[in-house]
N, C-alpha and C positions, 0 to 999 in steps of 0.2 A: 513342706517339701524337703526331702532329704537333700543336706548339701554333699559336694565333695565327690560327685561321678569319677572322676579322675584321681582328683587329689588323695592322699591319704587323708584320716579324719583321726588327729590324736584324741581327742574325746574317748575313743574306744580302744583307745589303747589298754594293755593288760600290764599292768607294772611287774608280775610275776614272770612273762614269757608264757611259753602255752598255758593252758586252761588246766585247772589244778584237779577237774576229775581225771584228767588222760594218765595212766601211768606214763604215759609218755606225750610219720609224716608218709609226696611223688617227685621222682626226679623226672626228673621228669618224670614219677610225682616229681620227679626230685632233681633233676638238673636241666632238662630242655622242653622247650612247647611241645605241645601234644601236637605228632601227625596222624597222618591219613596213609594205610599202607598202600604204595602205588603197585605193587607189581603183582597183576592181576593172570591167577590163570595157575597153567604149569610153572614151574621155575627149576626148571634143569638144562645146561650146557648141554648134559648129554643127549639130549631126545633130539639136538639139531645136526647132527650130522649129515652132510649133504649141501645144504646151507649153506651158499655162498665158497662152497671147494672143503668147509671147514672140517677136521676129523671129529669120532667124538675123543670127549676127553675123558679119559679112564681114570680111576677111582684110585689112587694109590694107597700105601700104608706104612705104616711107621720103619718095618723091614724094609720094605722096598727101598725106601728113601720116595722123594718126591717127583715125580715124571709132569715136568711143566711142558703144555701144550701153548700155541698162540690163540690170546682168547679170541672168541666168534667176532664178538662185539666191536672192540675196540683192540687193533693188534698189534699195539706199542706193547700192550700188556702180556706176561704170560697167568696163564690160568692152572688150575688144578682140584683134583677132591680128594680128601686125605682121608680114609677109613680110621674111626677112634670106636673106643668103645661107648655105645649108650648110658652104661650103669659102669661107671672107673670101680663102684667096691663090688660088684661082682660081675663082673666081666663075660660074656659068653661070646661066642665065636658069629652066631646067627642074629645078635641083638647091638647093631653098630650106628654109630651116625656117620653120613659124608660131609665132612667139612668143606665148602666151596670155599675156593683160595685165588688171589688175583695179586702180582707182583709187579713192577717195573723195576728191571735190570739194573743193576749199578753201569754208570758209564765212566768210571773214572781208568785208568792204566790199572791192569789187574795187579799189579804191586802195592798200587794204595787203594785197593778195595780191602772194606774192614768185615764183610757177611752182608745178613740180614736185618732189619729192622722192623720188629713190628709194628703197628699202629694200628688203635680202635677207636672210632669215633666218639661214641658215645650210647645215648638211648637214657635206658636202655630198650635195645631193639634197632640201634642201627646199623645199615649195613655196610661191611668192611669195604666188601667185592666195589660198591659206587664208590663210597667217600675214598678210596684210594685214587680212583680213577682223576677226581678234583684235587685231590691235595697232592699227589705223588710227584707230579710236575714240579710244585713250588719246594717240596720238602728237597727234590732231588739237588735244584740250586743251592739250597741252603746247606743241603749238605756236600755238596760239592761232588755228588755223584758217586759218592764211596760206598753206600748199601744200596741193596736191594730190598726195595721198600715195598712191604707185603700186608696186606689185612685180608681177612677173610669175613666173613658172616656167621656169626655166634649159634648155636644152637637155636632153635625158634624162628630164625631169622633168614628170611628172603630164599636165596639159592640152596642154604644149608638143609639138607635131608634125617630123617622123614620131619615134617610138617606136622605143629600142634594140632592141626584140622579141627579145630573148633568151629570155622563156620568152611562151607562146603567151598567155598573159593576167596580171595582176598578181595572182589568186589566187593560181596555179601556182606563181611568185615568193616568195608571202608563207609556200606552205607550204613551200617549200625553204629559208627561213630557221629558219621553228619548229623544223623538225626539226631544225636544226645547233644553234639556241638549247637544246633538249633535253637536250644533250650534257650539259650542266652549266658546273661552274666547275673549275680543274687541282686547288684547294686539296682538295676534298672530294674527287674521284678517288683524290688521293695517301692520306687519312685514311682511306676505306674501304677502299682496299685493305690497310693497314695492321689494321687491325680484321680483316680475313677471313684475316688471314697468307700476304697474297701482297705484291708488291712493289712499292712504291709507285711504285719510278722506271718500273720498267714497263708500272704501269697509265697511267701519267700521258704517257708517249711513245705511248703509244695512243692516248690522248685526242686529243691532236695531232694524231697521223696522221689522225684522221677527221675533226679540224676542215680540216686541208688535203686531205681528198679532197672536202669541201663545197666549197672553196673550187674546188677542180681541175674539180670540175662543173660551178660556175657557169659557168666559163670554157667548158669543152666546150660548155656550150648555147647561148654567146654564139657561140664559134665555130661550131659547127652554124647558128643557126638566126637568128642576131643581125642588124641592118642595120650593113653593113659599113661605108660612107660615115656613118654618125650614131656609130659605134663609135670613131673616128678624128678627130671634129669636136664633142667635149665637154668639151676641155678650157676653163679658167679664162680664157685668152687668149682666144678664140674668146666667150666670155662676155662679155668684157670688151669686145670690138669688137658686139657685140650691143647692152651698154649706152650705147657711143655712138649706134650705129643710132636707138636710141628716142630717145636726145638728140634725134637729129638729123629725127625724125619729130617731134617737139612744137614744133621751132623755135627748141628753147633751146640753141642748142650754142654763140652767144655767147657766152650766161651763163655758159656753165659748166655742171659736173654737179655738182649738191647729194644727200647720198647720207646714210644711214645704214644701215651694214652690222651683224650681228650675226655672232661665232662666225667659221664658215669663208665667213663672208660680208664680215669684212674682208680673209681672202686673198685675195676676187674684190677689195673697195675698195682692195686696195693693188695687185694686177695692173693694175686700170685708171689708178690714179696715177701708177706707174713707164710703162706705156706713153703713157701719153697725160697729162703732166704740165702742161701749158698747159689742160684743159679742167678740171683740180681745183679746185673753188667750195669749196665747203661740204663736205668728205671728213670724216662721222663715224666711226671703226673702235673696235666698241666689241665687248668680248669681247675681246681679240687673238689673232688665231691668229700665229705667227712664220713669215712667207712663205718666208724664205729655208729653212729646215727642211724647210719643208711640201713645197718643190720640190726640196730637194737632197741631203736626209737624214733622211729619214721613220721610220726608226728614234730618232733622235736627237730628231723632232719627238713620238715618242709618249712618250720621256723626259720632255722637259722639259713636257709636259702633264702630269704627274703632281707639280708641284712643288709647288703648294698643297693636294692634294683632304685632305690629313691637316689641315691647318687648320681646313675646313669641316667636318671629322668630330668635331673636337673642339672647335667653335664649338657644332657638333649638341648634344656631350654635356652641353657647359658650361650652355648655354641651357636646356636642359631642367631639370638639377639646379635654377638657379638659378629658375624657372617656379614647381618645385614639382608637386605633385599636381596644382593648379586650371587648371594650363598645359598640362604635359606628363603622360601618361596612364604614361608609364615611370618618373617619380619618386617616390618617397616623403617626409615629412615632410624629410627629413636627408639624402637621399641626395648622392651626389658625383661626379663627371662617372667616375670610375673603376669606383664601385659598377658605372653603370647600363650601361657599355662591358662589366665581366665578365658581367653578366647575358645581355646581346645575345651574347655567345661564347659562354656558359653554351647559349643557345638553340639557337646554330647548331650546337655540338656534338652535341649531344642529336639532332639533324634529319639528321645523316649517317647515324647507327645505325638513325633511328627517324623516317623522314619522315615528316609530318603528311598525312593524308587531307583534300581538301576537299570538301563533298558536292555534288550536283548544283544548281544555285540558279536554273534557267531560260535560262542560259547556257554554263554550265562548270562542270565537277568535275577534277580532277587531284587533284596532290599538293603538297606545301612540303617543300623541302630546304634545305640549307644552302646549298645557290648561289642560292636563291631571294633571300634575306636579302640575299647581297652585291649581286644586283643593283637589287634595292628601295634599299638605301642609295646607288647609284651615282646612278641615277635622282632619287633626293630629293633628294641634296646641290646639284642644280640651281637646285632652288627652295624656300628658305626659308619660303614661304608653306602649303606642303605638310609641313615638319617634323613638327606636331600631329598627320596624319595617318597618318606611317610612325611614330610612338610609339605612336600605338594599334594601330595592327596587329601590333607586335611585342609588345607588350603581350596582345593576346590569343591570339595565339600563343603565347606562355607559358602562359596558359591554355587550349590547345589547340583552339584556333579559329585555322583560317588562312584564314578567308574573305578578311578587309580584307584582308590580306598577297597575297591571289590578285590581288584587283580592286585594289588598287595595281602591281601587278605587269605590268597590263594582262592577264591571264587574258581578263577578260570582251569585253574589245576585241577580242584575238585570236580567241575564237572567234566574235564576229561578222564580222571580216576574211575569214575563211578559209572561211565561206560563199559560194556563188555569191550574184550579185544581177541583179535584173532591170535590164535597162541603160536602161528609163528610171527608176529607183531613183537612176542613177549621180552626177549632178550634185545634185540637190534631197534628196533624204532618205540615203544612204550614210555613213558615217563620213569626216571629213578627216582626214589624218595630217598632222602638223606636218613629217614625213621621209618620205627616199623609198625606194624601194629597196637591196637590195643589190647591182642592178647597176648603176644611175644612181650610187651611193657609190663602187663600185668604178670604176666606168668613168672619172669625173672627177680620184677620187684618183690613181688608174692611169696614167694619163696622165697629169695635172701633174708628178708626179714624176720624178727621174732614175731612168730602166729601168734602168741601171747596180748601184745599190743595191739592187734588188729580186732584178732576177734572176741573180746573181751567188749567193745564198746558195747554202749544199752541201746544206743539207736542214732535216728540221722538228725536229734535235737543238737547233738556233740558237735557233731559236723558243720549244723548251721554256725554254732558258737565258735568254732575253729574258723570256719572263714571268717567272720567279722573280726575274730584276731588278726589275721594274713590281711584284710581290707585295711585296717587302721595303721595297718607296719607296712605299706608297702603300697603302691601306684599301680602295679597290677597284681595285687594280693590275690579280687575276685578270681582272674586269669587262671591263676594259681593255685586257688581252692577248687575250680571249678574240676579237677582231677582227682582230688582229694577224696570225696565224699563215697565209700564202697570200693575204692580200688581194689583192696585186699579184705573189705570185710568179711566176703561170699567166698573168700577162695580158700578150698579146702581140701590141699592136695600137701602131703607130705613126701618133702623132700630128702631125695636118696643119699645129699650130704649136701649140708649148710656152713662154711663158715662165717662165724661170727664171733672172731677174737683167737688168742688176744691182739688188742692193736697198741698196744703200750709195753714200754718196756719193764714197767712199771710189774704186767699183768703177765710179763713172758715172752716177749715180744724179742724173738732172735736178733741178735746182730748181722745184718747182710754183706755179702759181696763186695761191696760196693755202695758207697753210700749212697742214696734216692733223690733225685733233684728234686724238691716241690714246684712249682710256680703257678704266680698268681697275680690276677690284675687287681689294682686298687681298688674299680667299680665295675663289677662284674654283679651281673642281675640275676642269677643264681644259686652263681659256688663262688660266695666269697671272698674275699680275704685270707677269712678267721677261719677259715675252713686247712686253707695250705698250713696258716703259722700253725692250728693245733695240732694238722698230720704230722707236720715235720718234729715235732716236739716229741707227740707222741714216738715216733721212730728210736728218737734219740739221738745225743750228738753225733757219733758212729758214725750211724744207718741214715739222715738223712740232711741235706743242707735246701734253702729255701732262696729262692729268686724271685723277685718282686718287677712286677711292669707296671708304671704307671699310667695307666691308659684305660679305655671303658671295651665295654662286648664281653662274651662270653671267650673264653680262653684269650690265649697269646695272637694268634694270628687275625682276630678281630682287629686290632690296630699297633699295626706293625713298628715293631724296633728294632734299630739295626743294634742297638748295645744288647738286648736279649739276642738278635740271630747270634751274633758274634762270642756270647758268653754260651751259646745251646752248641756253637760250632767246637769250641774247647772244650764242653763235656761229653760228646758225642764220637771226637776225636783222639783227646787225650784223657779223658778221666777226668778232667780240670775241674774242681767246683767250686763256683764264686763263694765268699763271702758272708756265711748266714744273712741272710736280710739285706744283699744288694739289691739296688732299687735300680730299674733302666728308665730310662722314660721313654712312651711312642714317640717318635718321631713327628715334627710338627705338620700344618698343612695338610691334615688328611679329613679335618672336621669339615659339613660344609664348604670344601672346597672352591674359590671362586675360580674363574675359565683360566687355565694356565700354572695353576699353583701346584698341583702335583710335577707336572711336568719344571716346572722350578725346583722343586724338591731333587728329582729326579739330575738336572744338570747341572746341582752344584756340588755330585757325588763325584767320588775318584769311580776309573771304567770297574771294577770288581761288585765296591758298594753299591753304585749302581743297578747292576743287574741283579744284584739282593734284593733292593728295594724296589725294583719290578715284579718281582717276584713275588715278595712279600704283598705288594698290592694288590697283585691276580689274586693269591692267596686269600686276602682280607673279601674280595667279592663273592666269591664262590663259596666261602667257608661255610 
């Protein structure tokens, strides 16, 4: 029986780093979990007029300047759609995209207001229009209320017009990912079939091949049925001359663009840096994803994604032992970060043989198996704040209850996704996805990337051999590969402008504005580290200085510091930049939390810090 369900397995480790046929990776391939795109139907502001009293809201353009409306939805916000063009290298007047835009006002005395700030979440494929809606609140504290903090929704993505229409509605989409999610994970393939007395390597080159006929589908429906001209005009570059567009509609392209990117959204803050390095103000990239990877060896880039996620796993374990029972619901008086790791294998074993039944609950009934587990743990290791909750779900699936483990898992999300909804449902009451699809992920990734390195492999043996690399380096390696396999092999659409390079200074690489903050957490299950220190290197002393948080999650606001708010406050304000390789620490008391301890944290602040670190907390849940 195969050991090591969980655990990494050094046995298979590759002393070289990837697999030495590949000339050369998914951010998600490549920086975040794969979602399920939720916003099913139409998706335009404008088709609701009437609505609740609301107007529509008209489509502005670079001329015009921007005509913000109060959104439908949500009316803290203003909204707007910005007319760009489709194809920026040839431009025609009838061939445009509408950028959906969502802002919260600065509320500071209009003497210390400083503009606009952008911010993109990530992906790629995520959408601006929501994740501002959740972070704009916390960013506004922090920043003290001096910008107006705006993200919009990328080409491909959500509200933004016309639609890759590759599948005839984003239901259709959302169920042709469930079912490839179905599949499982290679690790429990290879185990069961080993248990049944068949053959694992052949179960497991099966498993494959149907992850890459999902994949070979997508592609068919995109080629059947897709818009050809938005298929070919989504790449990061074309994004990037977009984010000027808006500069250049609010009037601030003087200034500069002030920016805070998250994840595969400092790819898009460093595409628009190296292009357009005279307009770099305030460039935050935080998460780092490694551009030059991301563009010219995406294999290579889903390696070095996987450098720290065993840190976080074992920051998980540590933290919890360390908690105790009154913290973490998987510890016992004594236990030991090793104990409570062979229990959680202990579980996932047990779950290959003998998957857990879960019963109907008003939303969803399924089952729990041992790929459920590894992906619940991929999932969590994002966000620290959520630990508490994937120990009691594993926890009570120990004792045979896999509900939590379901509704962590997003069971209950998905089967309200995958509902039809009424489409004036679509904007005011529907679920937001923080992600977008699998063909806005693939379409962008597909395209940034050198086609070279993709469609060059011989087949989905490579693939197999790649995830068992990603399995041996990494606690949810499987998770991880499971993305991998066909994302970009089938796709075969050439793009109307690609950057990719240079990103060194070495290679050409402009001097900017403004030198470029990097920052980066110590154990980030993604992007990281090694990813900020070689951005910022590559940039050059100049152009970029690097910030270090000592803390676990995906990005900064995973687990909050008040010496990063305070060092992000003086470069956002005055230009200030720490240090090369100042290092902050999170804040204590935010792991396993026992009853009272934040609220300790919280009153032993002066009144300012204080409500930073409220802030910063709301911040760290919702991220």
């Amino acid at each position: 029986m195969e050991k090591g369900i969980i655990s990494a397995n050094p046995s298979r480790r590759s002393p070289d780093g990837p697999h030495a046929t590949r000339s050369c990776y998914r951010h998600r391939l490549l920086t975040v979990a794969l979602g399920l795109c939720a916003f099913i139907g139409y998706r335009s502001w404008s088709t609701i007029s009437g609505h609740s009293g609301h107007a529509v809201i008209k489509t502005s353009t670079v001329a015009s300047g921007i005509a913000w409306s109060s959104c439908p939805d949500v009316t803290e916000f203003e909204c707007a759609y910005l007319s760009v063009p489709l194809d920026y290298t040839n431009p025609l007047p009838n061939e445009t995209v509408s950028l959906a835009l969502r802002r919260l006002p600065a509320t500071a005395p209009k003497k210390e207001r400083l503009g606009t700030l952008l911010t993109n979440p990530g992906g790629p494929g995520g959408s601006g229009t929501n994740s501002v809606v959740r972070s704009g609140p916390a960013m506004h504290i922090i920043l003290k209320g001096r910008y107006d903090i705006l993200s919009w929704d990328p080409r491909a993505v959500n509200m933004t017009t016309p639609s890759l229409d590759c599948f005839p509605t984003d239901w259709d989409e959302s169920v042709q990912d469930l079912k490839r999610s179905q599949l499982g994970m290679p690790h429990e393939i290879r185990q069961a079939a080993s248990l049944a007395g068949g053959s694992a390597e052949g179960a497991e080159l099966n498993y494959f091949q149907r992850i890459d006929a999902y994949s070979h589908a997508v592609w068919e429906s995109c080629k059947k049925n897709g818009n050809e001209k938005m298929l070919s005009a989504v790449t990061s570059a074309f994004t990037a001359r977009d984010m000027k567009s808006i500069l250049e509609a609010l009037g601030e392209e003087d200034r500069g663009m002030v920016y805070w990117g998250f994840s595969y959204g400092t790819m898009l803050g460093a595409t628009f840096t190296a292009m357009f390095p005279e307009l770099a103000h305030r460039m935050l990239l935080d998460g780092v994803s490694n551009a030059k990877t991301f563009t010219n060896d995406i294999y290579k880039h889903g390696w070095i994604g996987t450098e720290d996620t065993n840190k976080v796993w074992q920051g998980f374990l540590s933290a919890c032992a360390e908690s105790g029972p009154d913290g973490c619901a998987l510890a016992h008086a004594h236990s030991t970060a090793k104990e409570i790791e062979d229990r959680i294998e202990a579980l996932a074993s047990k779950l290959v043989a003998t998957p857990l039944p879960v019963p109907f609950t008003g939303l969803n009934s399924g089952i729990i198996t041992a790929s459920d587990i590894t992906a619940a743990i991929f999932s969590c290791m994002y966000k620290p704040t959520i630990w508490p909750k994937l120990a009691e779900a594993l926890a009570q699936a120990e004792k045979g209850d896999g509900t939590a483990l379901a509704d962590l898992n997003g069971f209950s999300d998905t089967a309200a996704m995958t509902r039809p909804a009424s489409m004036l449902d679509n904007v005011f009451h529907r679920h937001m996805s923080t992600l977008g699809g699998i063909v806005s992920s693939a379409a962008i990734t597909c395209s940034d990337t050198d086609p070279s390195t993709m469609l060059s492999k011989p087949g989905v043996e490579d693939f197999v051999e790649y995830s068992r690399e990603l399995e041996a380096r990494s606690v949810t390696g499987a998770r991880w590969a499971q993305a991998i396999p066909g994302k970009c092999r089938f796709w075969n659409v050439t793009a109307r402008e690609a950057y990719r390079g240079p990103w060194t200074v070495e290679d050409g690489f402009k001097k900017t504005k403004h030198p470029v903050l990097f920052l980066g957490n110590t154990a980030d299950p993604v992007t990281p580290l090694i990813s900020a220190k070689v951005m910022s290197k590559n940039f050059g002393n100049e152009s970029a200085s690097l910030l270090i948080q000592d803390g676990y999650g995906h990005c900064s606001p995973a687990h909050p510091s008040l010496c990063t708010a305070h060092a992000l406050q003086d470069f956002f304000f005055e230009g200030k930049l720490p240090e090369y390789g100042t290092v902050c620490k999170s804040d204590p008391g935010q792991l396993f939390p026992v009853e009272g301890s934040k609220e300790a944290l919280l009153e032993a602040l002066s009144g300012e810090d204080r409500e930073l670190m409220r802030a910063m907390q709301m911040w760290a849940e919702s991220f």
